[in-house]
C-alpha positions as CSV (number, residue, x, y, z in Angstrom):
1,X,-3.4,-18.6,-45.7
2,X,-6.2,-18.4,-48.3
3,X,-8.9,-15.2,-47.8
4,X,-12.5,-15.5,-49.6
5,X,-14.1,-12.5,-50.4
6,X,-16.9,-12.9,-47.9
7,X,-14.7,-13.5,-45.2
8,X,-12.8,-10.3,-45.7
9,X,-16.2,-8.5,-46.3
10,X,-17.0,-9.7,-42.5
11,X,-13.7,-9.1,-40.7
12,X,-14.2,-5.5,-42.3
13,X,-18.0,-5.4,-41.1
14,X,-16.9,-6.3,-37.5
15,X,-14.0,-4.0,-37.8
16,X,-16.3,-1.1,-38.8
17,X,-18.9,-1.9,-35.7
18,X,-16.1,-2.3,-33.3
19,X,-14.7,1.1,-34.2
20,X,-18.2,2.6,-34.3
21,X,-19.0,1.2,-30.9
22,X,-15.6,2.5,-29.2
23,X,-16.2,5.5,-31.0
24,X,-19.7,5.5,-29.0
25,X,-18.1,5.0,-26.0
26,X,-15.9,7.3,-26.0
27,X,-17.8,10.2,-27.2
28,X,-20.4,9.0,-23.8
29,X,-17.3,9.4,-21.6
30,X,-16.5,12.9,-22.9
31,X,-19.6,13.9,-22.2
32,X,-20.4,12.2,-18.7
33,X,-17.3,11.8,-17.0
34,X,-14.5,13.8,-18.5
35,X,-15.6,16.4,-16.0
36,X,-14.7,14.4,-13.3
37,X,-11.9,12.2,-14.7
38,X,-10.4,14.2,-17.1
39,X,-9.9,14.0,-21.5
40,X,-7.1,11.6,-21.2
41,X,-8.7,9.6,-17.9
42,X,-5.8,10.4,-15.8
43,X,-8.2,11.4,-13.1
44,X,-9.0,15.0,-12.1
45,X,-11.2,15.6,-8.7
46,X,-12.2,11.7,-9.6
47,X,-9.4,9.1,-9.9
48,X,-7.9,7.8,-12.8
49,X,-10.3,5.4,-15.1
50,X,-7.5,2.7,-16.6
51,X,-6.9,-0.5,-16.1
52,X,-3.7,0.1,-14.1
53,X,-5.9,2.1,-12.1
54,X,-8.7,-0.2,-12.4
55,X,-7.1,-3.7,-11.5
56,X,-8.7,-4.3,-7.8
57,X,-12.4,-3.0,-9.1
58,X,-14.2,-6.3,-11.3
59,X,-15.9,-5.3,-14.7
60,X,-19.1,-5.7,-12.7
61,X,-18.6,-3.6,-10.2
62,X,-17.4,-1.0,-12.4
63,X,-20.7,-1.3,-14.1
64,X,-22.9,-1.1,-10.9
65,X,-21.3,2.1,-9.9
66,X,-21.9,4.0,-13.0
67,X,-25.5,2.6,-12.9
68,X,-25.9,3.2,-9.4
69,X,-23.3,6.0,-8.3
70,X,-20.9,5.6,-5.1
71,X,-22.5,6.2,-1.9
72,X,-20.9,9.8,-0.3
73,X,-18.9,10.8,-2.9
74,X,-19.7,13.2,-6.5
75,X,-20.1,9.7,-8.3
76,X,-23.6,10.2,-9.3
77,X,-25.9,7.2,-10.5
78,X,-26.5,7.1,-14.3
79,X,-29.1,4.8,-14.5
80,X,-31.7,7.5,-15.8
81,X,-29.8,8.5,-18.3
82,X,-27.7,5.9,-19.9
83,X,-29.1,2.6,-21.3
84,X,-27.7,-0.8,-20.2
85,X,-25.7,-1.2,-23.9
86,X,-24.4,2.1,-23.1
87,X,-23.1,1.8,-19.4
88,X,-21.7,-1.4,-20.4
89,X,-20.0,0.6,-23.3
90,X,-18.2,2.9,-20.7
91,X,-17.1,-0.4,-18.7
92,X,-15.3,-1.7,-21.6
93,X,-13.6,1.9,-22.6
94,X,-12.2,2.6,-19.2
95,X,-10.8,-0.9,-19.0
96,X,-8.9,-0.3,-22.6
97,X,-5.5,0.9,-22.1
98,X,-4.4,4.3,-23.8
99,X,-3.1,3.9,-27.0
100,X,-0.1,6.3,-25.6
101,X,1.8,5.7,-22.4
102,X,0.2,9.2,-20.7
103,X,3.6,11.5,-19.4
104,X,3.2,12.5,-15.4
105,X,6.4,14.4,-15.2
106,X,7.4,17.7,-13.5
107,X,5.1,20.0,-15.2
108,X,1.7,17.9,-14.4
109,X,3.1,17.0,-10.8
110,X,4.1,21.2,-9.8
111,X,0.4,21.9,-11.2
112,X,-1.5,19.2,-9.0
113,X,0.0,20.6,-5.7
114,X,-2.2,22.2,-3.3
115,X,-1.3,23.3,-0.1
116,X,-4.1,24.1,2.8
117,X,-4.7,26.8,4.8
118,X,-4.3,25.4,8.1
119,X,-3.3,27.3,12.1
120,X,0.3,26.5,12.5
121,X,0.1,28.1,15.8
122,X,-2.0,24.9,16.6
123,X,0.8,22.4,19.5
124,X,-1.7,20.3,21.4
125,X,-4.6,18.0,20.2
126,X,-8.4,19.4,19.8
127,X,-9.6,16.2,21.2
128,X,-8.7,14.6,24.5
129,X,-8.3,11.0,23.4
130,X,-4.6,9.6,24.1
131,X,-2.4,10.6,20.2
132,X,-0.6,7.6,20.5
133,X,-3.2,5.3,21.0
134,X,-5.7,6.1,18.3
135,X,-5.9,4.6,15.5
136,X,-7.1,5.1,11.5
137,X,-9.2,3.1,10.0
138,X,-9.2,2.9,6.4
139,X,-12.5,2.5,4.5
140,X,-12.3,1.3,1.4
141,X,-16.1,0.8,1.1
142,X,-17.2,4.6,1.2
143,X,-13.2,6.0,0.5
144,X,-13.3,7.5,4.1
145,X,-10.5,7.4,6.9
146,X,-12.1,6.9,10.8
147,X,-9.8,8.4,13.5
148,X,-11.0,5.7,16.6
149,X,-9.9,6.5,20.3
150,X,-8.2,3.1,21.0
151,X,-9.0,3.7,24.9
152,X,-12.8,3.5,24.4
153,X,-12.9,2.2,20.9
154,X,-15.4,4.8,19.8
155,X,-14.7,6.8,16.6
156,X,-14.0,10.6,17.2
157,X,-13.9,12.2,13.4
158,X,-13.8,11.0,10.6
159,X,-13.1,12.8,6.7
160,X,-12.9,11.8,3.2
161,X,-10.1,10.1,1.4
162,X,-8.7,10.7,-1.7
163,X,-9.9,7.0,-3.9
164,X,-8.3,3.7,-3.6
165,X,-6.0,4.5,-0.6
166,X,-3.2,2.1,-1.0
167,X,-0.7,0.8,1.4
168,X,-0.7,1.3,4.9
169,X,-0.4,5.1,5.9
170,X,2.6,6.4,7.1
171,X,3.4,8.6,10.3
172,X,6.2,11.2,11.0
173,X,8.2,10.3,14.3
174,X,5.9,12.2,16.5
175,X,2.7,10.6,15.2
176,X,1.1,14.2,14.5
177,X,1.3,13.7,10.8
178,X,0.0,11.0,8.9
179,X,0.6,10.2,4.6
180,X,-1.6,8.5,2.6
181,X,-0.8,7.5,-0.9
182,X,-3.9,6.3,-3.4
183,X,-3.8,4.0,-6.1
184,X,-4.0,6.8,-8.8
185,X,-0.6,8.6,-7.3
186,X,-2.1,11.4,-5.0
187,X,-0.1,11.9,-1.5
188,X,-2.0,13.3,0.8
189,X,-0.6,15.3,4.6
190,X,-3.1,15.3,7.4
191,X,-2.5,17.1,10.4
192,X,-3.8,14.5,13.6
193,X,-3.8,17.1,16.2
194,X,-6.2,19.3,13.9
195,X,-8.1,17.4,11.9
196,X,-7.4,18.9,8.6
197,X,-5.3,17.8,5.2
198,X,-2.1,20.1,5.1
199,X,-0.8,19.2,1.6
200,X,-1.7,17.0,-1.5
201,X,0.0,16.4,-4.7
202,X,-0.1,13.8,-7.0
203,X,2.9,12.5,-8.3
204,X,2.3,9.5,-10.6
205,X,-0.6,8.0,-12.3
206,X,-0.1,4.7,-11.0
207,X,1.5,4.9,-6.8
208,X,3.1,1.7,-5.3
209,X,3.7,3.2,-1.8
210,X,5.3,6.1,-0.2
211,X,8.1,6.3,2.7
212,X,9.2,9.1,5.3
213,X,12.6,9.8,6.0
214,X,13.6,9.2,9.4
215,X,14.3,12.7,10.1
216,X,11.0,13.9,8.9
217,X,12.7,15.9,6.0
218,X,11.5,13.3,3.0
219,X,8.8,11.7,1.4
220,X,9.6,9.6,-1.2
221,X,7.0,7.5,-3.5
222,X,7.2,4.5,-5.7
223,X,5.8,4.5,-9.0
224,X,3.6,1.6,-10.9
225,X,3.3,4.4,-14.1
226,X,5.1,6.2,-14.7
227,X,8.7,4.5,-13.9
228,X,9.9,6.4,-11.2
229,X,10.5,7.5,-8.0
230,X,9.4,11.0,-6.9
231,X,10.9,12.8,-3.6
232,X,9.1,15.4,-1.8
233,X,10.0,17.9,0.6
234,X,7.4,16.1,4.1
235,X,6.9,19.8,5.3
236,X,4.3,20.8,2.0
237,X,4.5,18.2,-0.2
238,X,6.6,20.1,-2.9
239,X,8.2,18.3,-5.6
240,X,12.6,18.1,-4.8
241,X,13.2,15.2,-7.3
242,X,11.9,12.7,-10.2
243,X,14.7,9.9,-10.6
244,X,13.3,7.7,-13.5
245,X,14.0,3.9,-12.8
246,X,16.1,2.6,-14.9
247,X,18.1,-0.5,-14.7
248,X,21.8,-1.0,-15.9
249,X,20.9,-2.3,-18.8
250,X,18.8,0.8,-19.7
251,X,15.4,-0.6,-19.3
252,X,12.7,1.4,-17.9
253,X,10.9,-0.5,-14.7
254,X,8.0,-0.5,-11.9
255,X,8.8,0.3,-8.5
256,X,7.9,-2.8,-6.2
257,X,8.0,-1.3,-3.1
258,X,10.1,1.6,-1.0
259,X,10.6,1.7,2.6
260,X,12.8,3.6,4.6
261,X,16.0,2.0,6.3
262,X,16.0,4.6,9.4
263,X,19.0,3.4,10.9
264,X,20.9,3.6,7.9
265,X,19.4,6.9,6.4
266,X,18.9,5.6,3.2
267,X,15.7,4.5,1.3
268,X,15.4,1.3,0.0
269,X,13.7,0.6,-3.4
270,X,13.2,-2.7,-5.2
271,X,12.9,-2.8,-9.1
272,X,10.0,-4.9,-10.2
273,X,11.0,-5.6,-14.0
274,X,14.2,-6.0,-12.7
275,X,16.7,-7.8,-10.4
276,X,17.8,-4.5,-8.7
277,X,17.8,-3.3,-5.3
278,X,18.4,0.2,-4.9
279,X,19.8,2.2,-1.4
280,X,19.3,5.7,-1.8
281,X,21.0,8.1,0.9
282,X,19.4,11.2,2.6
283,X,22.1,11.6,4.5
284,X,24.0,14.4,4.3
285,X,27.0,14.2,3.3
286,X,26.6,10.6,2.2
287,X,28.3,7.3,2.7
288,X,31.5,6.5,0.6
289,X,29.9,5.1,-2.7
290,X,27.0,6.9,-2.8
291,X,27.5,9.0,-6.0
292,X,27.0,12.3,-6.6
293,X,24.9,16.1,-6.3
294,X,21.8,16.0,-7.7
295,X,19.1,18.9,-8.9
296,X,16.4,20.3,-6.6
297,X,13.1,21.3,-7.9
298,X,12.8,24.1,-5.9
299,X,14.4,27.9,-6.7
300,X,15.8,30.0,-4.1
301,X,16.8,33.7,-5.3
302,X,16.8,32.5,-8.8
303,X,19.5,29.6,-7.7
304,X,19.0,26.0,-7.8
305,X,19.5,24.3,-3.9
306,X,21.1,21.0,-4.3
307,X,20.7,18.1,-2.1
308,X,22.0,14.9,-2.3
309,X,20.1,11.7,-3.0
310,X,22.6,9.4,-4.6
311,X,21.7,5.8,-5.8
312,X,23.6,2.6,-4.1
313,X,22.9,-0.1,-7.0
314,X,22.7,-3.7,-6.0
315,X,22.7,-6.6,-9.0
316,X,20.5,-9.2,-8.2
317,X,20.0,-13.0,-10.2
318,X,16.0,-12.4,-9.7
319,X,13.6,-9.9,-9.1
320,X,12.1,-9.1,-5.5
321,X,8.5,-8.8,-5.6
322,X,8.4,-7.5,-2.3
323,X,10.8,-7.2,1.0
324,X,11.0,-6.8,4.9
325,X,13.5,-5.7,7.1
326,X,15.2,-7.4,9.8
327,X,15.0,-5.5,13.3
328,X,18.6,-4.2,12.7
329,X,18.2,-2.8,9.1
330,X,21.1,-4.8,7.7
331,X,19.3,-7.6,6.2
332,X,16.5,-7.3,3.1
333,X,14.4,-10.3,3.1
334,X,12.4,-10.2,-0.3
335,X,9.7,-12.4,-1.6
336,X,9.1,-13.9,-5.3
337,X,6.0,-14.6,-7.2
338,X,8.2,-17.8,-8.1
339,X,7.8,-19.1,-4.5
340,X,11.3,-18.4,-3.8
341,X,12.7,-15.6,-1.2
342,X,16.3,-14.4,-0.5
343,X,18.6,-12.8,1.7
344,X,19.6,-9.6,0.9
345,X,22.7,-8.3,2.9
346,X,22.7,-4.3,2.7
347,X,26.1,-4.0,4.4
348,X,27.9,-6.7,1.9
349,X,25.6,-6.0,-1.1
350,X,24.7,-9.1,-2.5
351,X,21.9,-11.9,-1.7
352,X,23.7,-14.0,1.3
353,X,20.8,-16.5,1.9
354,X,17.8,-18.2,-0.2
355,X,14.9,-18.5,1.9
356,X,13.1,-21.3,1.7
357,X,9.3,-20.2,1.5
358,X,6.9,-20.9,-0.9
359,X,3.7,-20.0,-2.4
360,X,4.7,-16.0,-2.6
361,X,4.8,-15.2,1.0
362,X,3.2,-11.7,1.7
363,X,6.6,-10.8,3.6
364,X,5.1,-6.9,3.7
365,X,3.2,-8.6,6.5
366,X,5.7,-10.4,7.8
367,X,6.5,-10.0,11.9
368,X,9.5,-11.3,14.4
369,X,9.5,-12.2,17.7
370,X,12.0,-13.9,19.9
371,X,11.3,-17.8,21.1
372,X,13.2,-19.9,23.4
373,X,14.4,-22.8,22.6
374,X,16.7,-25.5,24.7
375,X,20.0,-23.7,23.3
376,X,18.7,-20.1,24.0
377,X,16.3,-17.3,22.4
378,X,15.7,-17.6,18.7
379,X,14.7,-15.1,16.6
380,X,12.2,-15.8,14.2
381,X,10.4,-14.7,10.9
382,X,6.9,-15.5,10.4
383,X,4.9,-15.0,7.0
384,X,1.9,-16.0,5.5
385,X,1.7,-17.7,2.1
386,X,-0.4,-16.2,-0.8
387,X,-0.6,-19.2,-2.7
388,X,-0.5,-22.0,0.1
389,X,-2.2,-22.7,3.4
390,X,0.7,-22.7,5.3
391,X,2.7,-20.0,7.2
392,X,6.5,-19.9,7.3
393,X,8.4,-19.8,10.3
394,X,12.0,-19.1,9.8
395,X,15.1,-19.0,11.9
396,X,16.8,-15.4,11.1
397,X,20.5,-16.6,12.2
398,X,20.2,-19.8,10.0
399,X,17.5,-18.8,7.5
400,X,17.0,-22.1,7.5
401,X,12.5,-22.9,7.7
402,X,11.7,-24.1,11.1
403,X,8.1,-25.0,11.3
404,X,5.4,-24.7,8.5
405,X,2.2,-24.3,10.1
406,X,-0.7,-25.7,8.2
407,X,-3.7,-23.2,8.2
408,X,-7.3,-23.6,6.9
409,X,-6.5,-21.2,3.8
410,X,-3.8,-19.0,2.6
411,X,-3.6,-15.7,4.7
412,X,-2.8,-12.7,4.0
413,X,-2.0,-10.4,6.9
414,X,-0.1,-11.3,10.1
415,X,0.3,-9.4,13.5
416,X,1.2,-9.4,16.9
417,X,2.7,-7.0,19.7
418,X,5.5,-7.2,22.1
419,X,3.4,-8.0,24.9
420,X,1.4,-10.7,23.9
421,X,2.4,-14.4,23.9
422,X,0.1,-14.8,20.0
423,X,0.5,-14.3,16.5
424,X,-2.3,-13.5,14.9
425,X,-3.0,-14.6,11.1
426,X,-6.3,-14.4,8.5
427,X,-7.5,-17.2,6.4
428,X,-7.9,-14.6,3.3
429,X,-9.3,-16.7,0.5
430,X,-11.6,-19.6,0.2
431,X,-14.2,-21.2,2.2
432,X,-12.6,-20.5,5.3
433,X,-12.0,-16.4,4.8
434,X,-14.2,-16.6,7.8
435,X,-11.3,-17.3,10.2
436,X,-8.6,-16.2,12.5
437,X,-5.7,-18.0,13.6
438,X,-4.4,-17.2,17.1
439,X,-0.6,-19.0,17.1
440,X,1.4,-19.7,20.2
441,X,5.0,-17.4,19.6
442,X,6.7,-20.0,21.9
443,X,4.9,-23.4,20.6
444,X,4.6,-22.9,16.9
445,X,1.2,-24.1,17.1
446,X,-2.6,-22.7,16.7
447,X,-4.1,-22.5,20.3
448,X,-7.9,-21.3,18.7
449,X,-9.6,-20.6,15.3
450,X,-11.8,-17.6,15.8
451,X,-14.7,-16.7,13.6
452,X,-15.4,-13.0,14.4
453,X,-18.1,-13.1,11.9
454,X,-19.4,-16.3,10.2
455,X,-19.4,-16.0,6.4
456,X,-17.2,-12.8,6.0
457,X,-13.7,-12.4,5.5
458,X,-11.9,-11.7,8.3
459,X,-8.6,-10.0,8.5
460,X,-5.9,-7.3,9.0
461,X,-5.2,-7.4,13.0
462,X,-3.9,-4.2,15.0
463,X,-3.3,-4.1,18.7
464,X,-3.4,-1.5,21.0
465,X,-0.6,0.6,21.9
466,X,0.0,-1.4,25.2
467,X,-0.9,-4.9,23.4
468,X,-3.9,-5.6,26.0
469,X,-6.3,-5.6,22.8
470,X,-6.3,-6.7,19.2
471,X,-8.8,-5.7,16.3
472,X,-9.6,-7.5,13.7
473,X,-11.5,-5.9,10.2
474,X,-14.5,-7.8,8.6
475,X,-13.9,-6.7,5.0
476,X,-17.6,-6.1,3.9
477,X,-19.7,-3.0,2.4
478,X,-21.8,-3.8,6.1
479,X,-18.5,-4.8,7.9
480,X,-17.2,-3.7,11.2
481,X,-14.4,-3.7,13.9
482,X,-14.1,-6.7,16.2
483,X,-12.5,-5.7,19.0
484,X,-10.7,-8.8,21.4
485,X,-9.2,-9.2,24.3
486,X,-5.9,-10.3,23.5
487,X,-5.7,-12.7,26.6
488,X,-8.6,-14.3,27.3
489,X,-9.6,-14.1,23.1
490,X,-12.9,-13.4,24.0
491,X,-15.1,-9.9,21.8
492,X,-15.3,-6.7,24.0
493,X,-17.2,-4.6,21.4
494,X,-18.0,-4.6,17.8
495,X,-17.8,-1.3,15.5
496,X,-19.8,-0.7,12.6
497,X,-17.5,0.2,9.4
498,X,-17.5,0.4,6.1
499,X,-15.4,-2.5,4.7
500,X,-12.6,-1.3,6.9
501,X,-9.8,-2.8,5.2
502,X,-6.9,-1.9,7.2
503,X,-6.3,0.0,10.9
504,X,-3.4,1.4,12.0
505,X,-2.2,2.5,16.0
506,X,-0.1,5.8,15.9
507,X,2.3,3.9,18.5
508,X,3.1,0.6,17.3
509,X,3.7,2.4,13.9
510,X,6.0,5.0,14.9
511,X,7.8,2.5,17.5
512,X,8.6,0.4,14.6
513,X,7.2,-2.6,16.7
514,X,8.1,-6.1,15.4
515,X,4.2,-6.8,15.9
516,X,3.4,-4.9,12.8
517,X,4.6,-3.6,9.0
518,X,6.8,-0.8,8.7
């Protein structure tokens, strides 16, 4: 390849105005965010600004919020201050990854914890609404979490998250405490029968979701960056173990998601870079196989405790982009971004089954129910599709597909509750996002369309501890709760929220009910 002279001259001139321009950038962010976000970005009492971090939030948007600020939070509008070129500069700079892979390791995650002082004398709820039938509402639109009465559906206190709460939140086995992870790795404990946060650390720069133990003892948390798995003691969030994911081969990976397996007192992560699926025991001692001692974080009279956590390693031919459990815990049913699933048998340990569903089903939302048929009960999976406007119905003896139900767009969430004869599912994306599906469990087949509010997306369906009522979340800045009837599918009462994204009943979560994610 031939180079003139001129040409060089203006690849250097655009090199030099590039570098000047990030320099620019980056010497505004020093002075008008670092405060707030830290020297490196990694987030300090605001959230991380990278594009890891960053990936759900447009350019645009980004660049309205500095010019404008962020509605009841510290986020302050710099419009005033900060010319259009400049903002815009900031925009492009927080969406340039570092030009180091930034270490979260024991050191930063022991100096982020903070523990609360709360009254642990405190046994009985301050309010008189029923604890197992209330439910949280998370608000993505103001970073706020809603605790709603699910008796009277009226909201009875409501605090500030940490930002970009993601996943659903997760309950100990009395529904008293609740754990919420964000996006940028902070794990928060709130106390339900006080109202206040107990515990927060932040254990990653990048969270997929947290898990609690069965037992209450554990909380363990899947990481996007850095590549691992962190394990916390559930009591005050302090730090027990870092195990860095790595595969056989020696390759670093993501985390694609961690549940917990209660019956089998194990956790169960999957390895998104990789075709691993990983069974990690609590259980003390553990099962045959299982490995051996590991360290504990924690000092005792200068000693080191140990406790066991060893790693169960299943080989996989592809990667699982995300799984669900069957009722009884034996079976991993995992979803692919190649429109494949599979069968994952935790007992034999190895894939017995492909699953025949395509278009990346979004199997976290994936439900089961029992149907009969002429030759008996069936039990069934049903999922929605990501990528087609279908969802998969799927016979969980055969795992053979049973019924592909055509829908007016592809959904994303799915719910329903042991007392009610529907299956609820969203139209997420397109023209239709306006619409709910209500699905006869017996029939297979849509019995209405609702449109809880014409021209906003509707979605993410919760019932009531006893089934009798289902709400669905319009996901707008000016959104709201639509609360239904589950029988007669007709609106009791509509709740102002801010784009309440997701809502979650203390009962059906800590009942494990088939109706809902675990």
């Amino acid at each position: 390849m031939k180079y003139t002279i001129s040409g060089v001259l203006f690849f250097l001139a655009v090199q030099s105005v590039f570098a000047a321009s990030s320099g620019q950038a980056e010497a505004l962010y020093q002075q008008h965010c670092s405060a707030c976000h830290g020297t490196d970005r990694l987030g300090v009492s605001g959230p991380a600004l990278l594009p890891e971090s960053l990936h759900r939030l447009s350019k645009e948007k980004a660049y309205q919020t500095i010019t404008n600020g962020r509605v009841a939070t510290q986020m302050k509008a710099f419009k005033s201050s900060l010319s259009e070129s400049q903002i815009q500069a900031l925009v492009n700079y927080i969406y340039t990854p570092l030009k180091q892979p930034p270490v979260w390791g024991e050191k930063q995650i022991k100096a982020s914890h903070i523990v609360y002082a709360i009254d642990k004398s405190v046994s009985k709820p301050i309010f008189d609404a029923d604890p197992l039938n209330i439910f949280l509402v998370v608000e993505s639109g103001d970073h706020h979490v809603t605790v709603l009465d699910g008796d009277k559906f009226e909201p009875i206190y409501r605090f500030a998250s940490r930002f970009g709460l993601h996943g659903g939140p997760k309950f100990n086995s009395t529904g008293r405490y609740v754990y919420f992870t964000s996006r940028d790795g902070w794990i928060s404990k709130f106390d339900l029968y006080q109202f206040k946060m107990v515990a927060e650390i932040r254990v990653g720069i990048n969270a997929r979701n947290t898990a609690i133990s069965s037992d209450d003892r554990y909380v363990i948390v899947g990481n996007y960056m850095p590549n691992t798995l962190v394990i916390l003691d559930a009591s005050d969030l302090s730090l027990i173990k870092i195990i860095p994911v790595v595969d056989k081969n020696g390759n670093e990976s993501r985390v694609s998601a961690v549940y917990d397996a209660r019956p089998r007192n194990s956790f169960i992560a999957a390895l998104k870079d990789s075709p691993e699926l990983w069974e990690i025991s609590y259980q003390n001692p553990p099962p045959a196989g299982f490995g051996n001692w590991v360290h504990d974080y924690r000092k005792t009279s200068g000693e080191a405790k140990v406790r066991l956590f060893p790693i169960r390693r299943l080989y996989l031919k592809s990667v699982l982009d995300d799984f669900f459990f069957d009722q009884e815990y034996v079976h991993v049913l995992s979803a692919s971004r190649k429109g494949k699933g599979q069968v994952v048998d935790l007992d034999l340990g190895g894939k017995v089954a492909d699953l025949d569903i395509p278009g990346m089903p979004h199997l976290s939302s994936g439900i089961t129910w029992k149907r009969k048929t002429p030759n008996g009960v069936q039990t069934v999976l049903a999922t929605p599709n990501l990528k087609e406007p279908s969802v998969s119905i799927i016979d969980m003896k055969t795992w053979k597909l049973i019924r592909k139900i055509p829908t007016l767009g592809s959904g994303f969430f799915m719910r329903s509750h042991e007392k009610s004869p529907y299956a609820w599912v969203d139209v997420f994306f397109g023209k239709d996002k306006d619409a709910m599906h209500v699905i006869d469990k017996q029939t297979l087949k849509i019995v209405k369309t609702l449109r809880p509010a014409p021209g906003k997306t509707s979605a993410h369906v919760e019932f009531t501890k006893d089934g009798r009522y289902a709400l669905v979340s319009i996901w707008e800045m000016d959104g709201e709760l639509v609360v239904y009837d589950a029988k007669t599918l007709e609106v009791v009462k509509r709740i102002p929220m801010k784009k309440p994204v997701g809502k979650y009943n203390v009962y059906n979560k800590i009942t494990h009910s088939s109706g809902t994610s675990h």
